[in-house]
N, CA, C and O atoms as a GROMACS GRO file, in nm:
protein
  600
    1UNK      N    1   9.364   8.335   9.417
    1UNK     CA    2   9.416   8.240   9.512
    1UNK      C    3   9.431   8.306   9.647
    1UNK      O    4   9.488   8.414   9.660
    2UNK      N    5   9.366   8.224   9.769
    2UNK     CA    6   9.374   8.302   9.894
    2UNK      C    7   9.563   8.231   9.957
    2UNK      O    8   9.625   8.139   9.903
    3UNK      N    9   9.603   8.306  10.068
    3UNK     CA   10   9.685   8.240  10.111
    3UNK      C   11   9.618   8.138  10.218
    3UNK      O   12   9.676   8.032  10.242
    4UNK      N   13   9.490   8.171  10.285
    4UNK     CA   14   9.425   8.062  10.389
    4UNK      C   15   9.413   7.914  10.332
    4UNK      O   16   9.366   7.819  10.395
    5UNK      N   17   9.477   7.912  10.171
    5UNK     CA   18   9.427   7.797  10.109
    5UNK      C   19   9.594   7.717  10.128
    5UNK      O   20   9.604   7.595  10.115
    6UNK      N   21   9.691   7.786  10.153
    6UNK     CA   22   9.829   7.743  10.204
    6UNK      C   23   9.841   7.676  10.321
    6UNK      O   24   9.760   7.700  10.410
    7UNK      N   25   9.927   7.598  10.336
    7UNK     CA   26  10.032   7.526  10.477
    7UNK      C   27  10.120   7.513  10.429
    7UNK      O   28  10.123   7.434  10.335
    8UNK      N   29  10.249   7.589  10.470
    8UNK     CA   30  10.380   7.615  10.479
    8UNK      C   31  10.475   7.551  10.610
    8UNK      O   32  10.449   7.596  10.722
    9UNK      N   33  10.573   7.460  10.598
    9UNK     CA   34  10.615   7.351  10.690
    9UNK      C   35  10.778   7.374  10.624
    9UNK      O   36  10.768   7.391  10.502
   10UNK      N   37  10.872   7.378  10.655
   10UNK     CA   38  10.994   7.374  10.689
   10UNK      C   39  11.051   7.325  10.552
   10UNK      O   40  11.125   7.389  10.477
   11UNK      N   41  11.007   7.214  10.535
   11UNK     CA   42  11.034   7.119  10.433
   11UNK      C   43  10.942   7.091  10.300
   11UNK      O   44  10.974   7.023  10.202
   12UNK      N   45  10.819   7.161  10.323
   12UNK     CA   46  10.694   7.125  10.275
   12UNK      C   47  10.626   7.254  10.194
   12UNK      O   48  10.674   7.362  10.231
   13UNK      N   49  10.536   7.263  10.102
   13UNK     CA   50  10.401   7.375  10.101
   13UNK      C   51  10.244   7.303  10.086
   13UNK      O   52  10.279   7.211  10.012
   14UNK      N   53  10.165   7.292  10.096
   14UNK     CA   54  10.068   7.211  10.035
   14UNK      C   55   9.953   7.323  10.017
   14UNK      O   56   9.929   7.390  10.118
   15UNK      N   57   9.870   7.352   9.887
   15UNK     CA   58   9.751   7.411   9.887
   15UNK      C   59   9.699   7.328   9.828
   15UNK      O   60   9.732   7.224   9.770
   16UNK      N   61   9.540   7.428   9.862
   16UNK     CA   62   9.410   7.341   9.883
   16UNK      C   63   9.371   7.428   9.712
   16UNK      O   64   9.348   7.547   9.691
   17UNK      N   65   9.375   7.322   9.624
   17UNK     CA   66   9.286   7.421   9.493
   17UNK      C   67   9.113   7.462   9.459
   17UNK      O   68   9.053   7.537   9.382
   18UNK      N   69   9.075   7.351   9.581
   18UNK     CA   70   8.950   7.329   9.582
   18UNK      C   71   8.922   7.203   9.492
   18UNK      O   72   9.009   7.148   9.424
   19UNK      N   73   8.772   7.158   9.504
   19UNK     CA   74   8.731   7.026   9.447
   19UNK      C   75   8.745   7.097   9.251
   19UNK      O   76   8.752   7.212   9.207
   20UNK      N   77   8.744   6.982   9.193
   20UNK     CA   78   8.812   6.982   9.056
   20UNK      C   79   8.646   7.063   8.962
   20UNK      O   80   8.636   7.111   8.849
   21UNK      N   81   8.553   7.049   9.061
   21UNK     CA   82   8.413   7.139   8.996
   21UNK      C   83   8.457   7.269   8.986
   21UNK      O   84   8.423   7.338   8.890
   22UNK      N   85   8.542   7.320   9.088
   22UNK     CA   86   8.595   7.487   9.110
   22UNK      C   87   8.666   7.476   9.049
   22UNK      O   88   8.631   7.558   8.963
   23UNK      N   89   8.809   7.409   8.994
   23UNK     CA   90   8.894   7.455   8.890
   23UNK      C   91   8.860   7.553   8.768
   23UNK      O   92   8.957   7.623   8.739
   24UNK      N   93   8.754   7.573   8.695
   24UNK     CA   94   8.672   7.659   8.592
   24UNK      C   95   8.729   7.809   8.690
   24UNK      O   96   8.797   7.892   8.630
   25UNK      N   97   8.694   7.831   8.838
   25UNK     CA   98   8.739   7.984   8.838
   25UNK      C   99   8.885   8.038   8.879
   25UNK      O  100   8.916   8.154   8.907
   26UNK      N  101   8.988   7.896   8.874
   26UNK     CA  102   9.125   7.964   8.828
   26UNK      C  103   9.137   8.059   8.722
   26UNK      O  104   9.056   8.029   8.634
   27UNK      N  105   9.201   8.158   8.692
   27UNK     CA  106   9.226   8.163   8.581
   27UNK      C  107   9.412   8.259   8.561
   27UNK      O  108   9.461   8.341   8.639
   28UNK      N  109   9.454   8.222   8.473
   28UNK     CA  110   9.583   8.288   8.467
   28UNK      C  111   9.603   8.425   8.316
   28UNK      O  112   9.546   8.390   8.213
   29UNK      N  113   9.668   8.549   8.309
   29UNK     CA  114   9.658   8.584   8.220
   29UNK      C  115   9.832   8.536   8.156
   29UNK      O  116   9.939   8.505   8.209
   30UNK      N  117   9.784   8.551   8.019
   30UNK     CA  118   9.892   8.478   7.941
   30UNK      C  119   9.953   8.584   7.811
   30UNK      O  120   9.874   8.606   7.720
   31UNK      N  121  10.060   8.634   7.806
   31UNK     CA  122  10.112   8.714   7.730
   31UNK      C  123  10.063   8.693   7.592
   31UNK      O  124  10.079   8.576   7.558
   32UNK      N  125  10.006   8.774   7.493
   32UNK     CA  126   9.949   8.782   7.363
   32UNK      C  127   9.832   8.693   7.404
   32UNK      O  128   9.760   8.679   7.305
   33UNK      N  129   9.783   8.623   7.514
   33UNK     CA  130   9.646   8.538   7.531
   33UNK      C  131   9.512   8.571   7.554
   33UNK      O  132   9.406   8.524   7.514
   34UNK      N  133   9.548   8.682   7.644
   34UNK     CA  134   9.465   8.733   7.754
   34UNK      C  135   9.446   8.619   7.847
   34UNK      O  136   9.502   8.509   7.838
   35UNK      N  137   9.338   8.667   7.961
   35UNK     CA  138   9.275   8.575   8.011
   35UNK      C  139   9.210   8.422   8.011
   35UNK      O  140   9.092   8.399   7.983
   36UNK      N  141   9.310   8.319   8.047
   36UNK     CA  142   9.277   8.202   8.006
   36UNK      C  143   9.207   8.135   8.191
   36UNK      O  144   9.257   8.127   8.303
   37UNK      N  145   9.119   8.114   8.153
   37UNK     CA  146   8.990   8.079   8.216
   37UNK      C  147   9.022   7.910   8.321
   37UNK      O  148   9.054   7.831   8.232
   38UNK      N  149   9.025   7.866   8.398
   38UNK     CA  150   9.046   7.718   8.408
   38UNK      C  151   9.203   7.669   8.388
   38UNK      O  152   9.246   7.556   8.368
   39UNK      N  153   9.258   7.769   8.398
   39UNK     CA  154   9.451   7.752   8.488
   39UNK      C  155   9.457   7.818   8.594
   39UNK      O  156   9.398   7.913   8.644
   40UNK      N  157   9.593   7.704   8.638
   40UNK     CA  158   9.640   7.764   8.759
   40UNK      C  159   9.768   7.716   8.772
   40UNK      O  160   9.779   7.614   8.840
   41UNK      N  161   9.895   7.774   8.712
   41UNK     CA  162   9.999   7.739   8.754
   41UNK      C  163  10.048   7.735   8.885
   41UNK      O  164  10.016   7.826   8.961
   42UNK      N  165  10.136   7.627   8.934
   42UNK     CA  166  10.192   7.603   9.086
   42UNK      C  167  10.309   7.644   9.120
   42UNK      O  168  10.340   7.636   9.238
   43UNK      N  169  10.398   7.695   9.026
   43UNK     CA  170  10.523   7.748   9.006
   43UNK      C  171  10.528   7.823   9.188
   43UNK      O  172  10.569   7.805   9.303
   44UNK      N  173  10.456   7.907   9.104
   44UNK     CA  174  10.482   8.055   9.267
   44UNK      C  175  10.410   8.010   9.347
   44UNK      O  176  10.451   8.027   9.462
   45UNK      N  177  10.253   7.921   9.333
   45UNK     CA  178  10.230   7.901   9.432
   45UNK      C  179  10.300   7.761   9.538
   45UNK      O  180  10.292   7.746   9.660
   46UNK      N  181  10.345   7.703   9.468
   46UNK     CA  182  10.393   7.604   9.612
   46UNK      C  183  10.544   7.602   9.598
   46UNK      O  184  10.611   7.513   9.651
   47UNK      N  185  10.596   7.695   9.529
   47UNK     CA  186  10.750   7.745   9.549
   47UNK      C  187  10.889   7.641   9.506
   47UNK      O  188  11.005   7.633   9.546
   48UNK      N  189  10.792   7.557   9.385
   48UNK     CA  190  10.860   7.441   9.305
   48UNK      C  191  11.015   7.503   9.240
   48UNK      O  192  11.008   7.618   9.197
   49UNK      N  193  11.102   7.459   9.234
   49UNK     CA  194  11.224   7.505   9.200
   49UNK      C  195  11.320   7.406   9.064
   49UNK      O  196  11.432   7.426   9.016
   50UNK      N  197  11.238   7.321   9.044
   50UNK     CA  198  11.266   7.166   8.947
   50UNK      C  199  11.170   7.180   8.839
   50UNK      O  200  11.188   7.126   8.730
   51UNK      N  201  11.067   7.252   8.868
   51UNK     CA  202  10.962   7.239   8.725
   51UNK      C  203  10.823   7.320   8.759
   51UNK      O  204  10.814   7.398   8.854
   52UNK      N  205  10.713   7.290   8.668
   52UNK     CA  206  10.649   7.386   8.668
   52UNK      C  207  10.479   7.286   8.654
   52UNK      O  208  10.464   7.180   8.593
   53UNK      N  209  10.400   7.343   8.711
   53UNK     CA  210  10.273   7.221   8.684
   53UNK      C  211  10.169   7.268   8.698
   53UNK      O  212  10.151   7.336   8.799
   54UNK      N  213  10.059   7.248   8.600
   54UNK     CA  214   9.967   7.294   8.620
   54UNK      C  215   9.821   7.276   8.654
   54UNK      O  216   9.811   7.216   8.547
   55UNK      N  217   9.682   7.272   8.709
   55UNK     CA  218   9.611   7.245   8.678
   55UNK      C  219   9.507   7.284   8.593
   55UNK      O  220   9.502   7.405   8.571
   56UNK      N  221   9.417   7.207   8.536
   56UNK     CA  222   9.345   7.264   8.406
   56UNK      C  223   9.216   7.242   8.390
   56UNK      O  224   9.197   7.127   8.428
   57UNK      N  225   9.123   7.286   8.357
   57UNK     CA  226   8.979   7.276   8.337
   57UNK      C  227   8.935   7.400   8.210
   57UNK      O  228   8.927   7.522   8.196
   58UNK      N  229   8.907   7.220   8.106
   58UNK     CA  230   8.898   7.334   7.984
   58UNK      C  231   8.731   7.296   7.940
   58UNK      O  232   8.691   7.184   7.909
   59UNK      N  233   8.653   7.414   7.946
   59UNK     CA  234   8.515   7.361   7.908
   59UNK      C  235   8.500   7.302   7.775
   59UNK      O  236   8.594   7.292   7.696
   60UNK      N  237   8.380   7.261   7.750
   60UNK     CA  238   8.318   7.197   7.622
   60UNK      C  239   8.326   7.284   7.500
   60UNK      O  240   8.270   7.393   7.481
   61UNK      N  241   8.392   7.228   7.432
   61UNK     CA  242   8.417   7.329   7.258
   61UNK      C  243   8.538   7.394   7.254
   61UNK      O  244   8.597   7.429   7.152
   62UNK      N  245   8.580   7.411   7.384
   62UNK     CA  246   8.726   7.491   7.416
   62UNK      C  247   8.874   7.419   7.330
   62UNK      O  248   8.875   7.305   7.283
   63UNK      N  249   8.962   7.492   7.327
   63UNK     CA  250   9.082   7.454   7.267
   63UNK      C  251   9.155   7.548   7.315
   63UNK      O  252   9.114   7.651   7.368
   64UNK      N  253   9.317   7.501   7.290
   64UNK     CA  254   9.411   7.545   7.308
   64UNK      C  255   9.431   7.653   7.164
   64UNK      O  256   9.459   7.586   7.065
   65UNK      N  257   9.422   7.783   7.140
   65UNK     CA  258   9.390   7.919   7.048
   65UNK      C  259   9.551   7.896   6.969
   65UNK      O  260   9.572   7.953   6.861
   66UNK      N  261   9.644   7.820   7.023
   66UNK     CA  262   9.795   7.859   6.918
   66UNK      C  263   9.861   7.743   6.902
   66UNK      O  264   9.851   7.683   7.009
   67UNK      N  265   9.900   7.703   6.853
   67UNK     CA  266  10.019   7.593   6.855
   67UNK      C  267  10.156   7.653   6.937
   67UNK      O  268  10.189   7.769   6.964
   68UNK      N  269  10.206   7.554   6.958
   68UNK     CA  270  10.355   7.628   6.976
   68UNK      C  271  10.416   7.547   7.103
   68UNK      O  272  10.357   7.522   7.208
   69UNK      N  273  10.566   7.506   7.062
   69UNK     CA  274  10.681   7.441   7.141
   69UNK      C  275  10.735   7.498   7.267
   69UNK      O  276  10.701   7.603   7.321
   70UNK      N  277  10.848   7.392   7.316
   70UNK     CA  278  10.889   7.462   7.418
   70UNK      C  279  11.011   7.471   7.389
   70UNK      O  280  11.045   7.389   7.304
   71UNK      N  281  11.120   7.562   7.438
   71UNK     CA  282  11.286   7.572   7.379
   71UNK      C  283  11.356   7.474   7.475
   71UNK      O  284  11.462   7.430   7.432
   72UNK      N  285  11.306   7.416   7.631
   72UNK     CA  286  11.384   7.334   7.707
   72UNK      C  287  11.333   7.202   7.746
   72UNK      O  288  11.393   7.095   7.748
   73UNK      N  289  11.138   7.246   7.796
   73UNK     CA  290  11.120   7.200   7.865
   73UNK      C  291  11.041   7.082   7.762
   73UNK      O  292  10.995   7.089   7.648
   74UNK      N  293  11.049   6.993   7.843
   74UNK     CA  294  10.951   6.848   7.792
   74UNK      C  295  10.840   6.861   7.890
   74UNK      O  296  10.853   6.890   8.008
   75UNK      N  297  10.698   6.831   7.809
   75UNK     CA  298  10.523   6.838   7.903
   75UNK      C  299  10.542   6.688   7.907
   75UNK      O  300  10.608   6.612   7.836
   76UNK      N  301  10.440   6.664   8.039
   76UNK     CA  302  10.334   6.560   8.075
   76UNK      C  303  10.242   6.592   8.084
   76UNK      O  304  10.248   6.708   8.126
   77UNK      N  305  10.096   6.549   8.066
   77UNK     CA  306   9.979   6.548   8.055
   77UNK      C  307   9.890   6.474   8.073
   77UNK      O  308   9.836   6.418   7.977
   78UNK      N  309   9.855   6.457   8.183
   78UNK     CA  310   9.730   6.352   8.245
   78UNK      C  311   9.617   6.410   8.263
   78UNK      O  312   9.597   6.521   8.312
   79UNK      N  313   9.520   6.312   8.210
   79UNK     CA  314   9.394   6.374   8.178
   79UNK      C  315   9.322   6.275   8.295
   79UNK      O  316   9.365   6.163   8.323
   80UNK      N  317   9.226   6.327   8.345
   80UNK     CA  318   9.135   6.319   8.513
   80UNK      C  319   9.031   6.272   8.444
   80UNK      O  320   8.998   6.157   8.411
   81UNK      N  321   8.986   6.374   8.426
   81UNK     CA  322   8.858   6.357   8.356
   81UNK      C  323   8.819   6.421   8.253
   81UNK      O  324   8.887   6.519   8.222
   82UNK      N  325   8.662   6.375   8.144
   82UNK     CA  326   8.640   6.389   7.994
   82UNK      C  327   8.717   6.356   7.890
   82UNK      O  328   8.808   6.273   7.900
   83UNK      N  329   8.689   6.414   7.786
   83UNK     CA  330   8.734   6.330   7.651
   83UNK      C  331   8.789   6.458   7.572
   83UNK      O  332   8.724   6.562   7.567
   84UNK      N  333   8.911   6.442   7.511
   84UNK     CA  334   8.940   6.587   7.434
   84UNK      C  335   9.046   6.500   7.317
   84UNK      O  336   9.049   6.381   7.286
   85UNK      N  337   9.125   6.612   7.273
   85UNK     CA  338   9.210   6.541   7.109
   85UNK      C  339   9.364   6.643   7.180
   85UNK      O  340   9.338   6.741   7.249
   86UNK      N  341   9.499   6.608   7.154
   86UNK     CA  342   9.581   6.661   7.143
   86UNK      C  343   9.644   6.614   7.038
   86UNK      O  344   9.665   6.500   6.999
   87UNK      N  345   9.670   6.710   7.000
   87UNK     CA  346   9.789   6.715   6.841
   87UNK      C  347   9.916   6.754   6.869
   87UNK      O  348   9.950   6.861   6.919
   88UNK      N  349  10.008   6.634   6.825
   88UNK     CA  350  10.128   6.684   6.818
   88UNK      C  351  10.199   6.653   6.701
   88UNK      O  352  10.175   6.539   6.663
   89UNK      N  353  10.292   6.727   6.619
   89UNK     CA  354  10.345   6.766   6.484
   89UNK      C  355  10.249   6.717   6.381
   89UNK      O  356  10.290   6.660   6.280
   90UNK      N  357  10.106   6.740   6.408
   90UNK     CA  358   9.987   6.726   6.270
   90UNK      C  359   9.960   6.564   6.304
   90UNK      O  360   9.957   6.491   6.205
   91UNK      N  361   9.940   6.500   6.435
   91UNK     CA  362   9.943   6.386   6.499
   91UNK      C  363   9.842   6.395   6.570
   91UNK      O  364   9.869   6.472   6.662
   92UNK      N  365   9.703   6.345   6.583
   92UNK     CA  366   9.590   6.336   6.661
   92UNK      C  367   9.613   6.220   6.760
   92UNK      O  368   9.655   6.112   6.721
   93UNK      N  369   9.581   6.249   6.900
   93UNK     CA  370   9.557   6.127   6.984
   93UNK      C  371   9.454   6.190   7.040
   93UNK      O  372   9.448   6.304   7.087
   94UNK      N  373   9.351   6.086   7.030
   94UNK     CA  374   9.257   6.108   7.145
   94UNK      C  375   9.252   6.054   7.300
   94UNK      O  376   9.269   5.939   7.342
   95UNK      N  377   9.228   6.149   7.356
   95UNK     CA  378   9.245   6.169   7.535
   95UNK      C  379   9.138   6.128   7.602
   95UNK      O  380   9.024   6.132   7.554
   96UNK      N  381   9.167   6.080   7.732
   96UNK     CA  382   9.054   6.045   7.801
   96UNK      C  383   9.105   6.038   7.943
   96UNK      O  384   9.227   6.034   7.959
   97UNK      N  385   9.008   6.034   8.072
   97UNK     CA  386   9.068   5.976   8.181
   97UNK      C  387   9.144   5.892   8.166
   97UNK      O  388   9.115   5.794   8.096
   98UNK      N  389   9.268   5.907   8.229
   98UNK     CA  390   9.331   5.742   8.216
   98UNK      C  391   9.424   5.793   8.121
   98UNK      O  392   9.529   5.737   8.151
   99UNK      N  393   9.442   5.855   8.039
   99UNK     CA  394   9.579   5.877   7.894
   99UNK      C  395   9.630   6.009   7.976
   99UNK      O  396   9.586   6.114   8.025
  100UNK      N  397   9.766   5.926   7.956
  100UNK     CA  398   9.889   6.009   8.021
  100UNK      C  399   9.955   6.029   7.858
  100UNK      O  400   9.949   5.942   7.772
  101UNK      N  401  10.030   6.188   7.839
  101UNK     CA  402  10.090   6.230   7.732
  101UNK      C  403  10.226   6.275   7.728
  101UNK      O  404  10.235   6.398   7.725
  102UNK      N  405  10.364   6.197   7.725
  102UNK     CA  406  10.476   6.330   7.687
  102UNK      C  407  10.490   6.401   7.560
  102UNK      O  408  10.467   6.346   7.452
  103UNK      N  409  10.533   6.536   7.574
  103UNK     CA  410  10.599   6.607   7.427
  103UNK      C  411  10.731   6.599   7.483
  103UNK      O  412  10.762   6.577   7.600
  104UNK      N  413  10.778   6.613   7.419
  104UNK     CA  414  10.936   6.648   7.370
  104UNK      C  415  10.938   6.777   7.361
  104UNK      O  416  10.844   6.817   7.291
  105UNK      N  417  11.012   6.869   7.407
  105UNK     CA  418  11.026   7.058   7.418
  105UNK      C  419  11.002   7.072   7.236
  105UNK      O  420  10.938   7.174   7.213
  106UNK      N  421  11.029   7.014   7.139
  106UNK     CA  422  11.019   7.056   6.986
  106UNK      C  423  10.881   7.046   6.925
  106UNK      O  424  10.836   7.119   6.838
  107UNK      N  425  10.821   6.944   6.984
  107UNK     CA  426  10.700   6.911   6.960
  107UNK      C  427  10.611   6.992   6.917
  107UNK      O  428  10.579   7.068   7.009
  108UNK      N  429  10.534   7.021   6.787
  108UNK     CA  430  10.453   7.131   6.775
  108UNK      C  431  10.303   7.075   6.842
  108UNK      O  432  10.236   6.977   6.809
  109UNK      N  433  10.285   7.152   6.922
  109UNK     CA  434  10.138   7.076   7.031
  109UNK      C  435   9.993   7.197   6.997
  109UNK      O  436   9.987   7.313   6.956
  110UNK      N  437   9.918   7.120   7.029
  110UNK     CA  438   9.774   7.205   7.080
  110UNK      C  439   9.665   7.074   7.079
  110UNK      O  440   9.654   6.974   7.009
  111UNK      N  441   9.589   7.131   7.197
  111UNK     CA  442   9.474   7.060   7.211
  111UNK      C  443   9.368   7.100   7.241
  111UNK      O  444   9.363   7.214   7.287
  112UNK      N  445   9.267   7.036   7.228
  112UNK     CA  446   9.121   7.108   7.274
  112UNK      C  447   9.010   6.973   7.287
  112UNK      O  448   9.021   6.866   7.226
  113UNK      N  449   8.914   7.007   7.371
  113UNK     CA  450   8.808   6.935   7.465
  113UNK      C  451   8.698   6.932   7.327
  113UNK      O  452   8.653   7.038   7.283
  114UNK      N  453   8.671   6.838   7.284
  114UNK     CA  454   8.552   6.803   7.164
  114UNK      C  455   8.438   6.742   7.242
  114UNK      O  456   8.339   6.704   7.179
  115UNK      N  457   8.442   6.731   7.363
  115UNK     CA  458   8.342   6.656   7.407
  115UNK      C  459   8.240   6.743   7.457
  115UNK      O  460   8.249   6.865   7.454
  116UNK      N  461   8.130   6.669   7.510
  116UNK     CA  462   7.996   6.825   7.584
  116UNK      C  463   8.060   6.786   7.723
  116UNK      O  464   7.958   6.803   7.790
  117UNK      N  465   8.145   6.750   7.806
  117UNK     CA  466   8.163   6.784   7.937
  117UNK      C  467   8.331   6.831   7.980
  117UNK      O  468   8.416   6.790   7.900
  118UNK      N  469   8.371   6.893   8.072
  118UNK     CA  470   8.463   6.970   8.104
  118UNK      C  471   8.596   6.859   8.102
  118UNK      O  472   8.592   6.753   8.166
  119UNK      N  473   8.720   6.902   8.014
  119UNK     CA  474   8.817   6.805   8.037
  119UNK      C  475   8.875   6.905   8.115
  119UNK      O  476   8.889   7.025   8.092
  120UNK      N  477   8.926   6.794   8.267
  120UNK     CA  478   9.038   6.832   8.342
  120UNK      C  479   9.143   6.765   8.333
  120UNK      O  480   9.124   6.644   8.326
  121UNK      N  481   9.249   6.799   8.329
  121UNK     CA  482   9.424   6.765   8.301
  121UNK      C  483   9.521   6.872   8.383
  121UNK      O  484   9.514   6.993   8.402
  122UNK      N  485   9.626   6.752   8.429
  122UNK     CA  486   9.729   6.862   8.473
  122UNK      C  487   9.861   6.849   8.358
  122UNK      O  488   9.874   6.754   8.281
  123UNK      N  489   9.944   6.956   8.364
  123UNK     CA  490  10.046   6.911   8.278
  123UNK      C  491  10.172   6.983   8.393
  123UNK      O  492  10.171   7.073   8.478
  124UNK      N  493  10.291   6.868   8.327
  124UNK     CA  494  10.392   6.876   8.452
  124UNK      C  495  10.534   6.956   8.305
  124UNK      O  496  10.561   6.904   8.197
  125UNK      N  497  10.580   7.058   8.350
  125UNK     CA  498  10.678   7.103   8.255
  125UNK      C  499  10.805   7.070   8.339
  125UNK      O  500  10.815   7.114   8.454
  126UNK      N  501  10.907   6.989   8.279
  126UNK     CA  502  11.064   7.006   8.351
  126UNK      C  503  11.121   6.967   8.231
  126UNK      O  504  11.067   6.901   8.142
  127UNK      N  505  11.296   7.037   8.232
  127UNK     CA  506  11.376   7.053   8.190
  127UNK      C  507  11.378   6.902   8.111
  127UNK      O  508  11.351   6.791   8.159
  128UNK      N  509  11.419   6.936   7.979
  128UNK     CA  510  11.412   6.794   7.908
  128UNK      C  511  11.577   6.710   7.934
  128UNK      O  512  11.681   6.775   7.943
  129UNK      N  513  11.574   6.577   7.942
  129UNK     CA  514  11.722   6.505   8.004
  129UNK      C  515  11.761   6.601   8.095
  129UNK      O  516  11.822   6.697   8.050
  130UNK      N  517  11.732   6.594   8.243
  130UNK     CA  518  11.761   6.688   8.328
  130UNK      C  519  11.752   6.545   8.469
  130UNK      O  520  11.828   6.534   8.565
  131UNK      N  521  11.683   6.493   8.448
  131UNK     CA  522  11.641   6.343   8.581
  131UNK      C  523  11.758   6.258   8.575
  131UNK      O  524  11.782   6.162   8.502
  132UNK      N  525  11.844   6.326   8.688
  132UNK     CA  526  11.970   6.208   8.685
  132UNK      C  527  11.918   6.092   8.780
  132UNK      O  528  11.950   5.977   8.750
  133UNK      N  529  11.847   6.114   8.881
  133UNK     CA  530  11.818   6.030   9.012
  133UNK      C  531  11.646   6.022   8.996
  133UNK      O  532  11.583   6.095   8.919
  134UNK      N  533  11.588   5.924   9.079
  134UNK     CA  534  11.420   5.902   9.056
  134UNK      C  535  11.398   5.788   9.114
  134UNK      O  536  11.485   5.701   9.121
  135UNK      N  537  11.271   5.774   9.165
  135UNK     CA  538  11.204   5.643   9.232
  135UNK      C  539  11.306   5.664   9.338
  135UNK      O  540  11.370   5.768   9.346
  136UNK      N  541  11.321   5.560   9.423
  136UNK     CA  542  11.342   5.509   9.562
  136UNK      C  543  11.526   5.530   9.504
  136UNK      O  544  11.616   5.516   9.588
  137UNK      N  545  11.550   5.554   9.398
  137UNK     CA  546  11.718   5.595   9.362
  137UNK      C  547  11.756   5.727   9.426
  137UNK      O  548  11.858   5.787   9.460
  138UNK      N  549  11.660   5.740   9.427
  138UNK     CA  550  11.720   5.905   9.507
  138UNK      C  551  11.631   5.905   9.642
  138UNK      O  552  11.575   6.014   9.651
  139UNK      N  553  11.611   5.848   9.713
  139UNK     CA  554  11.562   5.856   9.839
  139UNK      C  555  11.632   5.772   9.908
  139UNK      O  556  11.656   5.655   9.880
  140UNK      N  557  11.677   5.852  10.030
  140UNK     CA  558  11.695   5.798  10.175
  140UNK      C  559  11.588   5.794  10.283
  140UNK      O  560  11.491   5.858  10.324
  141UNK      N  561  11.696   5.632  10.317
  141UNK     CA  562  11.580   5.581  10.438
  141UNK      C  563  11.603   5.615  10.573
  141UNK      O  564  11.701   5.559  10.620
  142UNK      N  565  11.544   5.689  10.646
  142UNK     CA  566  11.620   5.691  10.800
  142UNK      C  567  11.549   5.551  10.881
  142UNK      O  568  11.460   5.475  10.844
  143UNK      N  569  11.617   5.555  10.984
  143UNK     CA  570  11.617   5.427  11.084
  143UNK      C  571  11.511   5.506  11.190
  143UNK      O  572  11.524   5.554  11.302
  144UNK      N  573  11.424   5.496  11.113
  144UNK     CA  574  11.248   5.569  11.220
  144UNK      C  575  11.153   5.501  11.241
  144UNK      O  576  11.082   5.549  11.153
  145UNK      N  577  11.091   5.424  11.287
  145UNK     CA  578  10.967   5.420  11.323
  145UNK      C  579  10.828   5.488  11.230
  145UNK      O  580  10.843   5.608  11.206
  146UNK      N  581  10.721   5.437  11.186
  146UNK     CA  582  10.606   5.495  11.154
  146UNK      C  583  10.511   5.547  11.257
  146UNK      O  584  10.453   5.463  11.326
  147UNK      N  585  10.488   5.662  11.276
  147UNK     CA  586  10.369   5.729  11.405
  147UNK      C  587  10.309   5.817  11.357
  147UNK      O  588  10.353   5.932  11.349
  148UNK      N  589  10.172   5.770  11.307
  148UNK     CA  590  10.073   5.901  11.312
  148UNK      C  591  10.012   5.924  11.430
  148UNK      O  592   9.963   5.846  11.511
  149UNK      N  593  10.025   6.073  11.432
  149UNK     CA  594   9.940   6.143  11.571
  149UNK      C  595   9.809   6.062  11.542
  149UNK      O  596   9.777   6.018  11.432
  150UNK      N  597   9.736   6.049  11.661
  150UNK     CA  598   9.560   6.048  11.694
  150UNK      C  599   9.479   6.193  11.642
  150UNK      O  600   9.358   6.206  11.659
   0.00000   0.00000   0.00000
């Protein structure tokens, strides 16, 4: 990850991950994993403090190598694009663009891409019953005007 791919604003971070064809040369190493190919956690990079999210590009035949839960956090899982299977407690659903997934932090999970083209998915980790406020409930409105620069 370059930092030229950052904008840092007061209030703000935004990076650029590149188009979702480049996701394949993220890659993150993962304790007892090694090198997992097509992640990129956002944690450190955009300096999230509420949760943790990732993006994903898992090639054709690929799978998730372990099962295994979380002790706090509850996943989301939206799938972009291709076709893959996630299992949860010996529970098959099949995935596609368009299928959004929660676990529950107990959930015994793993998934993997059965299809011949690349499934991309992000998954969003936060604290499970942790959302006291949400939607327009927790937002204030100021008395502003709309102006985009030219």
């Amino acid at each position: 990850m370059s930092n030229c791919n950052l904008k840092k604003g007061t209030n703000f971070t935004a990076y650029e991950s590149g188009a979702t064809k480049d996701w394949p040369a993220h890659t993150v190493e993962l304790p007892g994993l090694g090198e997992i190919p097509g992640k990129l956690f956002l944690k450190e990079v955009l300096g999230l403090t509420g949760c943790e999210v990732s993006i994903n590009s898992m090639v054709s035949g690929a799978g998730m190598p372990i099962y295994h839960q979380h002790q706090q956090n509850e996943e989301v899982y939206i799938f972009i694009q291709g076709k893959g299977q996630v299992q949860v407690d010996g529970e098959v659903i099949d995935v596609q663009e368009g299928t959004i997934v929660r676990i529950a932090p107990k959930g015994e999970r793993i998934w993997r891409n059965n299809s011949t083209e690349p499934l991309l998915y992000i998954i969003i980790q936060v604290r499970e019953n942790s959302l006291n406020q949400y939607g327009l409930g927790d937002a204030t409105v100021p008395e502003k005007a709309v102006i985009w620069p030219n």
